[in-house]
C-alpha positions in Angstrom: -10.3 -22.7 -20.3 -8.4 -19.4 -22.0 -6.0 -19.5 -23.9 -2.0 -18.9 -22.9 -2.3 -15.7 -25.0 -5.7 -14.9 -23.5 -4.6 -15.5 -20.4 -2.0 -12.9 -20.5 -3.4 -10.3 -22.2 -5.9 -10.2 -19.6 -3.2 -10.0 -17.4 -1.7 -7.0 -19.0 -4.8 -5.3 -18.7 -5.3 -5.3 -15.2 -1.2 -5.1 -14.7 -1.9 -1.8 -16.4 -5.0 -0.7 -13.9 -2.9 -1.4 -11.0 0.3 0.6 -12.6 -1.8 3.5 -12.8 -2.9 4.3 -9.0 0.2 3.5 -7.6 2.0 5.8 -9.5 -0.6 8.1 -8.6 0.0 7.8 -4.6 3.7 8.9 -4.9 3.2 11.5 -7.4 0.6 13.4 -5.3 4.1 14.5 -3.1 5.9 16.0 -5.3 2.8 17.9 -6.8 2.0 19.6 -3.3 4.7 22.4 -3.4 4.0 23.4 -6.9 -0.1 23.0 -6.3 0.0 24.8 -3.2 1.6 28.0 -4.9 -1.1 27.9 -7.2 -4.1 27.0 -4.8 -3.0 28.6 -1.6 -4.6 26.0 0.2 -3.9 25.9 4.0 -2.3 23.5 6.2 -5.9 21.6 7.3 -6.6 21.5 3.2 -3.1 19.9 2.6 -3.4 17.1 4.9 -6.9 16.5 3.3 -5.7 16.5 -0.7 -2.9 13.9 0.7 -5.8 12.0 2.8 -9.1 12.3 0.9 -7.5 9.9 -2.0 -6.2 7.1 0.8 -9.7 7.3 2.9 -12.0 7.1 0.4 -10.2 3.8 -1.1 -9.9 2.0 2.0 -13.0 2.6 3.0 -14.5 1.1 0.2 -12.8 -1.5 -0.5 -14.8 -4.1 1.1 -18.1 -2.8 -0.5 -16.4 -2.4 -3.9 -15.3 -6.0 -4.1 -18.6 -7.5 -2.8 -20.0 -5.5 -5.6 -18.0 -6.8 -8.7 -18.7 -10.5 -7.3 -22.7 -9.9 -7.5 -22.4 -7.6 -10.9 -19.4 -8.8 -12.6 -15.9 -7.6 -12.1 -15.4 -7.2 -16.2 -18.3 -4.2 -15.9 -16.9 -3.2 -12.5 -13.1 -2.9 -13.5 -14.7 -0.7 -16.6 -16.2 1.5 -14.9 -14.1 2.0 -12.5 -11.3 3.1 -15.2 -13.3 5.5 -16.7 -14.1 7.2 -13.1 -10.3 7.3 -12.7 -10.0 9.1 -16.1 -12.6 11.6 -15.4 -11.6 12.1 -11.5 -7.8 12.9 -12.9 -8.6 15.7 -15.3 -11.2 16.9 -12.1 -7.9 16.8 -9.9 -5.4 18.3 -12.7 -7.7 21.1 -13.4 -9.0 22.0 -10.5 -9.6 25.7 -9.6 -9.5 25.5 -5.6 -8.9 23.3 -2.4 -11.8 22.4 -1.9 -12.6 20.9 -5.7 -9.4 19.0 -5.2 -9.8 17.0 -2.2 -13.5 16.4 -3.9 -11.6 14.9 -6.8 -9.1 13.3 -4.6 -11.9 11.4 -3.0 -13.7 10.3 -6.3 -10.6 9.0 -7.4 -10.6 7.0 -4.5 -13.7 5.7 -5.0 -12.8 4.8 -8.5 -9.2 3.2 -7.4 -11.4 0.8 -4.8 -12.7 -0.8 -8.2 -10.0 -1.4 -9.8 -7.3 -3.9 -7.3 -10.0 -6.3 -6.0 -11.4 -6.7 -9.4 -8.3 -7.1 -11.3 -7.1 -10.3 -8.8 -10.3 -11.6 -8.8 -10.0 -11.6 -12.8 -6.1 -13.0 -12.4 -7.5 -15.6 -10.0 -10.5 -16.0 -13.1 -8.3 -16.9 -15.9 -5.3 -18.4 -14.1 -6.4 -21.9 -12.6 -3.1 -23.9 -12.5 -1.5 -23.2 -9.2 2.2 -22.3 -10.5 0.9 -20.0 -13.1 -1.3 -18.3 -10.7 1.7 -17.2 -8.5 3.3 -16.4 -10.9 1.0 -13.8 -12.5 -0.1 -12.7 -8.8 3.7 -12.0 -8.0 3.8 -10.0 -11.3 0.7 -7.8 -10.6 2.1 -7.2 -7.1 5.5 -6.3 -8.2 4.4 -3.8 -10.6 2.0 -2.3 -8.3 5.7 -1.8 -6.1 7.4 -1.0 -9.2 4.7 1.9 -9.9 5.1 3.2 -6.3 9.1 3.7 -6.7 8.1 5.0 -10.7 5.7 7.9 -9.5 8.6 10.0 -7.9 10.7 9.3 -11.2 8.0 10.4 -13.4 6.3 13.2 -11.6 9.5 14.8 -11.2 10.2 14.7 -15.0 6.7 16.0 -16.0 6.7 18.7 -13.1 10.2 20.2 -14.7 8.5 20.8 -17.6 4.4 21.3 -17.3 2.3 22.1 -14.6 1.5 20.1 -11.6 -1.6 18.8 -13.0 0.3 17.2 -15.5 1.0 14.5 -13.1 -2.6 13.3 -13.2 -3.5 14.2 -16.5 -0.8 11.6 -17.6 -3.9 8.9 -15.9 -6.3 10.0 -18.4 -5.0 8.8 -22.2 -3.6 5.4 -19.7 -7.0 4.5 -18.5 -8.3 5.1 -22.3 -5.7 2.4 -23.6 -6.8 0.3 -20.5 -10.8 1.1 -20.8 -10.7 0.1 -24.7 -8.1 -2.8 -24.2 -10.4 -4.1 -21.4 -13.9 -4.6 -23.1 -12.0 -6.3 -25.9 -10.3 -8.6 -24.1 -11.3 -9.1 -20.3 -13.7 -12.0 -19.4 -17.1 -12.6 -17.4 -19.7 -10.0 -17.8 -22.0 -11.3 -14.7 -21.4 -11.7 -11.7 -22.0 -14.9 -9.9 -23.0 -13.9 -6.2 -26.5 -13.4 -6.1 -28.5 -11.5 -4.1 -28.7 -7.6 -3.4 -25.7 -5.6 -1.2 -26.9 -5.2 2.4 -27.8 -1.7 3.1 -26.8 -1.6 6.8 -23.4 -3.9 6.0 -22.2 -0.9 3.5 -21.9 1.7 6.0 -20.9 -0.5 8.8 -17.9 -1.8 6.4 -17.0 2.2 5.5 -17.1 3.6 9.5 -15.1 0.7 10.9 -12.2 1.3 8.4 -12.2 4.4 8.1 -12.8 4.8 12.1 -9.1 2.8 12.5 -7.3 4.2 9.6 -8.1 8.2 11.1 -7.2 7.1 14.0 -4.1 5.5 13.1 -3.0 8.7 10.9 -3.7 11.2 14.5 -1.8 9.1 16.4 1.0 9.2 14.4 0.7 13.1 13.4 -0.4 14.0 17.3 0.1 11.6 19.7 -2.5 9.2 21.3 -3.3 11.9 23.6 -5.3 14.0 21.1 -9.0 13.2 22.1 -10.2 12.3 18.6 -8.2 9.4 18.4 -9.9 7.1 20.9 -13.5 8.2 20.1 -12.5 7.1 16.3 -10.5 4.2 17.7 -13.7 3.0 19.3 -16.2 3.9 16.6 -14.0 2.3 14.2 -13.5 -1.5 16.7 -17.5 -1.3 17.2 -18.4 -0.9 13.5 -16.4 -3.6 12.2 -17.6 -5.9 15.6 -21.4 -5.2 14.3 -20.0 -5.7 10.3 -18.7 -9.4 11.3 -21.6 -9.8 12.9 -24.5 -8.8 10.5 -22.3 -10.9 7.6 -22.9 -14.2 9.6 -26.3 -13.6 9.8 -27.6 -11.8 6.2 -28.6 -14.3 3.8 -26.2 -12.4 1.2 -23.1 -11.2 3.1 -20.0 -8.8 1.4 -17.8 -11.2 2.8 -18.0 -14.6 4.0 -17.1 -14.6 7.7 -16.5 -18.5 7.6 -13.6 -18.1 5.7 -11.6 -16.9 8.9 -12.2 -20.3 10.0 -9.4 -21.6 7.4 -5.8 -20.8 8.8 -4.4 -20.5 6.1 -7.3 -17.5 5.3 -6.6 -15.9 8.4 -2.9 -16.5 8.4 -2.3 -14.7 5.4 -4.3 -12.0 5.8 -2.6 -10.9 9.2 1.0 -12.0 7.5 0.1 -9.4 4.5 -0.8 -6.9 7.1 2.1 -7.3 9.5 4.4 -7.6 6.3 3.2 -4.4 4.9 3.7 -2.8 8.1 7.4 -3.5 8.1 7.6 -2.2 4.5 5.8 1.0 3.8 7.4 3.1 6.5 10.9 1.9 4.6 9.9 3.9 2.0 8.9 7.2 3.3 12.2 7.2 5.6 14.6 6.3 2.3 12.6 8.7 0.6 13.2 11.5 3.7 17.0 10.1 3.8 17.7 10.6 0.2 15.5 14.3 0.0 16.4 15.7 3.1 19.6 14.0 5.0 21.6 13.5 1.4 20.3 16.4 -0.5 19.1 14.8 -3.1 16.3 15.6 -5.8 13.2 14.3 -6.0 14.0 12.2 -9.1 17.6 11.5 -7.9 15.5 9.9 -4.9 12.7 8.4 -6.5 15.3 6.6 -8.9 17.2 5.6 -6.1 14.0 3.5 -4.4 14.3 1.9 -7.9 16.0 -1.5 -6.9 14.0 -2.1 -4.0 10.8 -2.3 -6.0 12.7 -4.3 -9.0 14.1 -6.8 -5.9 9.9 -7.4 -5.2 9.2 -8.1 -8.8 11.3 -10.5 -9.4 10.9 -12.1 -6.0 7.1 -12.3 -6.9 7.1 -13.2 -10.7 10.2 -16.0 -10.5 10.9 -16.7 -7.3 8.0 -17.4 -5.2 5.9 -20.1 -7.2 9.6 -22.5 -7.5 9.7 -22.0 -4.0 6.7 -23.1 -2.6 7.0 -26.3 -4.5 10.5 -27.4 -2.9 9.8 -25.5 0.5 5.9 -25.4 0.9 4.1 -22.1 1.6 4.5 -22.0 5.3 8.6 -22.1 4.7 8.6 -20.0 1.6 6.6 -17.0 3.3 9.2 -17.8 6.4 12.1 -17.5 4.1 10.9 -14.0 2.6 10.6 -12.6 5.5 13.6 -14.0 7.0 15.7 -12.5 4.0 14.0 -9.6 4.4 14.9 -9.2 8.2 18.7 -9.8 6.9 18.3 -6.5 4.5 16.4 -4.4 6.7 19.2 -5.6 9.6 21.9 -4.4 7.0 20.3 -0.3 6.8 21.6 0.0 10.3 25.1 0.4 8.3 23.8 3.5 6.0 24.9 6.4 7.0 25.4 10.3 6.0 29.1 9.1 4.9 27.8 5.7 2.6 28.2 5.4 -0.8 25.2 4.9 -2.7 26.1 1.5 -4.7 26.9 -0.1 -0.7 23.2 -0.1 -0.3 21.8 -1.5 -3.4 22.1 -5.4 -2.4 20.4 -4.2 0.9 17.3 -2.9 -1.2 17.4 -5.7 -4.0 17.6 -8.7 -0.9 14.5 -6.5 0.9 12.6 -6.0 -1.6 12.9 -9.9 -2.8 12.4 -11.1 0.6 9.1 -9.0 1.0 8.6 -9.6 -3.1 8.0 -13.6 -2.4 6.3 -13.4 1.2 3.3 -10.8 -0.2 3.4 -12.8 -3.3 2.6 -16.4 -1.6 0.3 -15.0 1.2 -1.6 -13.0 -2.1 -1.9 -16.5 -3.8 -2.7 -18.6 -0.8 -5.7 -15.9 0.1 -7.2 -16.6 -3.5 -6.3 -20.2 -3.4 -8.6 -20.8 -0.7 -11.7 -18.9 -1.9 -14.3 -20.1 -4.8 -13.6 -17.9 -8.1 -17.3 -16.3 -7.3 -15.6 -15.0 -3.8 -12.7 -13.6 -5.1 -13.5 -10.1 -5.3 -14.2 -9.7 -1.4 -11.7 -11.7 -0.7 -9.3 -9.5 -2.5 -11.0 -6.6 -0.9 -10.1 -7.9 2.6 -6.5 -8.9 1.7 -6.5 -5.2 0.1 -7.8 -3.6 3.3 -5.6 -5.5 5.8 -2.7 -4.3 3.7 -4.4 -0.5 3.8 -4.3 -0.8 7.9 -0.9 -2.3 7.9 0.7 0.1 6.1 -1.3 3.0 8.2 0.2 1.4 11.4 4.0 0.8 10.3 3.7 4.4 9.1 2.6 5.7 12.7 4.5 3.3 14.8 7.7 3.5 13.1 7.6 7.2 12.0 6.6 7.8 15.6 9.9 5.7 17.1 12.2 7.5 14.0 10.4 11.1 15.5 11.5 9.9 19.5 14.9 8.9 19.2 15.5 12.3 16.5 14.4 14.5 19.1 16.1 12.7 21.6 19.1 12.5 20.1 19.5 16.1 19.0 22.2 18.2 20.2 21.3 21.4 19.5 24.5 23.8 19.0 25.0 26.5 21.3 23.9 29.6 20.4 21.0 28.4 18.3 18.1 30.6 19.4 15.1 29.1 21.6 12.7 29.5 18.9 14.7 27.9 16.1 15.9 25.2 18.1 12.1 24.2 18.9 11.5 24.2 15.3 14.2 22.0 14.8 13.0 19.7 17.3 9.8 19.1 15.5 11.6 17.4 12.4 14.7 17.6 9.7 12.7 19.0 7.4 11.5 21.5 10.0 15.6 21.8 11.2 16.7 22.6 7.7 14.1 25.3 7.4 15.4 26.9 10.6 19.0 26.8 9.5 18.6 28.2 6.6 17.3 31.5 8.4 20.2 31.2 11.0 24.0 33.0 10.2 26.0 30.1 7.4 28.0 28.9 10.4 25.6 28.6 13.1 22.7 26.9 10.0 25.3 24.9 9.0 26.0 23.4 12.0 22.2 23.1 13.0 21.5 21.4 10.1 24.3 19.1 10.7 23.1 17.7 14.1 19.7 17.7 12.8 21.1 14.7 9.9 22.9 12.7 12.2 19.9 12.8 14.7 17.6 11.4 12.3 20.1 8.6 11.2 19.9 7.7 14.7 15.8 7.8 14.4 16.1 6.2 11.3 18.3 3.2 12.7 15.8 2.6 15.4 12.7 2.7 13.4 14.4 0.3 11.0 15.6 -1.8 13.8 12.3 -2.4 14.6 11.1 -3.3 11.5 13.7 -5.8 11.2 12.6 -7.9 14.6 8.7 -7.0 13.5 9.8 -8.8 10.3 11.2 -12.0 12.0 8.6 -12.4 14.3 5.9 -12.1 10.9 8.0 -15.5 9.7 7.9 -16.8 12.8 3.9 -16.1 12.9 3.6 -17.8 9.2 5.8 -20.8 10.0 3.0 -21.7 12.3 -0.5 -20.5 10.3 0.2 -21.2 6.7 1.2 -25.0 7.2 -1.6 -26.3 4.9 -3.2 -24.7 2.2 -7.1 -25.7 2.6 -8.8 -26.5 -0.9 -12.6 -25.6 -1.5 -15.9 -27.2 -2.8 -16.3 -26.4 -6.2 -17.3 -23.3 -7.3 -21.2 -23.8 -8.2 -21.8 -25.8 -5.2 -22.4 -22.7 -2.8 -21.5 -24.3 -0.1 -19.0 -23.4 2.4 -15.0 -24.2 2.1 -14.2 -27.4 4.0 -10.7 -27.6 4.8 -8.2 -30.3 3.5 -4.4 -30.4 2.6 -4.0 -29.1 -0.8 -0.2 -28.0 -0.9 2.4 -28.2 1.9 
């Protein structure tokens, strides 16, 4: 048993490793124009330093946490942080393209170390049920936190260093967090044995990455394009023969009879579908605030702010009181159901709203979503033995990867239909331009400003009120995708199951533990 202190120093540790690569996602975007001056990388090289970082960490996910529960997710976590150091000076000093995506993609390997291992470690050190949601709806939040914090810092740095300053700010972190770690982090063996399955690794790697390209060209092409259902199908037949080989190896990366528990199962798809409705939200606001408003990128990123301070405290103070008066089942319900309310209030934001009307939309979204992920997090590392807790992370983490791929292509997709349906281009806007402007806002804007003022100006002007519409229809959606996600865990997370003890190796049986 550790200590309270202990406890959350350990905690901060792994808070820190999980502050670190989120901020890293968001500050990627507002490196590219300044890195591509530099680098003159073309348009196929962009779309790979974006991807190479997202690929390469859900893609190994599932291999990374099956890892740390044979070797220990103490010498995992640690070297995994000092990856991330050394990939981040890689990827701020980079002399070309192609050396950055190479360091993109280590630092995705690096970053599939660092989530599953740090929950497993939370769900290690934190065995009373309240304190455990509690500290799981912390980590979470500040992983959202970090995501709304990388605009607001990468901004600052990039007015006044180079672009690679935005990673090299990783580097002295992950020293503090690599030092702090073998001082105070527990467990330095693992305690899964056996060796990793040689034919499972792969398998695991090609079926997520298989749905997670085709997913992204999709949304950036159209189901049409001829690569998406050769990697659609590659990706649905590699994890088919992954489940299968994992009930039959003697030493599995994840144990395939823990979809038998509802409440397993229920809150993986719920984390999924949740994160679905949520991570488009943020690339539209993001769009809305940039491009519709004409804002700056820090203006923007500070903007997001109270949506990712709603989830924190919906995670760290709301969720575990509410699962003790409401049960899990109701409490998920409720988050979502609040955050259906707030995403239902966005249809009022317009080119013409004040700022200030939309904060309680973001702080009631963000705590709605805060306490749902929060008690589906818990409930997935409730119902797994300690020694399971990294691969069961690593599928939680992956679910969440391919739901966030999928709200971002579904909903982006409906926001890019109803823009170009709804815009009316002005007359005497010349074909060519008014193609462009067909293709986007961003691409609009770019073929005002090349137009006479007047005729720009009013070009540019349909173009923003077109993509409110877009963006009321794609948030429309997530608001009934949201409702139907509390209907779906109103039914599945009605018990929580509770397991044989840890050293028992047997299988979980399934009993009422919480309502």
């Amino acid at each position: 048993m550790e200590s309270p202190g202990r406890k959350w120093a350990v905690f901060a540790v792994c808070a820190l490793l999980a502050l670190v690569p989120n901020i890293d996602l968001t500050a990627l975007n507002q490196a590219v124009p300044h890195l591509s001056a530099d680098l003159e990388p073309s348009a196929t090289q962009i779309l790979w330093i974006a991807d190479a970082y997202g690929f390469a960490l859900a893609g190994l996910l599932i291999t990374m946490g099956g890892i740390g529960d044979r070797i220990g997710h103490k010498r995992l976590l640690l070297t995994g942080t000092a990856v991330f150091a050394g990939a981040s000076a890689l990827t701020a000093y980079a002399p070309s393209a192609e050396l950055l995506i190479a360091a993109r993609a280590l630092l995705g390997v690096a970053g599939a170390t660092l989530m599953p291992s740090g929950l497993a470690l939370i769900r290690r050190v934190f065995t009373e049920p309240k304190e455990r949601t509690t500290a799981i709806g912390m980590f979470a939040g500040i992983g959202g936190l970090a995501v709304g914090l990388g605009p607001v810092l990468s901004g600052a740095l990039l007015d006044h260093f180079w672009w690679g300053s935005v990673f090299m700010i990783n580097v002295p972190l992950m020293a503090v967090a690599f030092v702090a770690g073998a001082i105070i982090l527990p467990e330095a063996h693992g305690r899964v044995s056996g060796r990793l399955d040689l034919l499972s690794v792969p398998l695991s790697i090609l079926g997520v990455l298989g749905l997670v390209y085709a997913i992204k060209e999709a949304a950036a092409h159209g189901v049409d394009e001829a690569r998406v259902p050769v990697a659609a199908l590659a990706g649905v037949l590699a994890l088919a023969a992954f489940l299968v080989r994992q009930g039959r190896v003697a030493d599995p990366l994840i144990d395939v009879r823990l979809f038998r528990l509802p409440a397993f199962t229920g809150s993986i798809v719920t984390n999924m579908f949740a994160m679905f409705t949520l991570v488009a939200q943020s690339l539209i606001f993001s769009l809305f605030f940039q491009l519709a408003l004409g804002w700056s990128p820090l203006k923007a990123g500070l903007a997001g702010l109270p949506g990712a301070l709603g989830a924190m405290v919906g995670g760290a103070a709301v969720a575990a009181p509410l699962i003790g008066a409401l049960g899990r089942a109701r409490t998920v319900a409720l988050g979502m159901a609040v955050a259906t309310g707030a995403f239902s209030l966005y249809l009022m934001v317009g080119l013409g709203t004040s700022y200030p009307v939309m904060v309680p939309a973001m702080l009631l979204g963000g705590l709605g979503m805060g306490i749902a992920m929060t008690v589906t997090s818990d409930t997935v590392l409730a119902t797994v033995p300690k020694d399971r807790a990294g691969s069961a992370s690593a599928i939680s983490e992956t679910a969440t990867e391919l739901g966030g791929a999928l709200g971002m292509a579904v909903l982006g997709s409906i926001l890019t239909a109803v823009y170009r349906d709804s815009l009316d281009v002005p007359a005497g806007v010349p074909a060519p331009a008014g193609a462009a402007a067909r293709d986007s806002l961003a691409a609009a804007l770019q073929a005002a400003a090349r137009l006479p003022a007047r005729l720009g100006a009013e070009l540019a002007d349909a173009a923003r009120v077109a993509f409110v519409d877009g963006m009321h229809a794609a948030l429309l959606g997530s608001a009934a995708f949201a409702a139907l996600v509390a209907v779906f865990a109103l039914v599945t997370l009605r018990a929580v199951p509770k397991v044989i003890p840890d050293d028992t190796g047997e299988a979980p049986v399934p009993v009422v533990l919480e309502k």
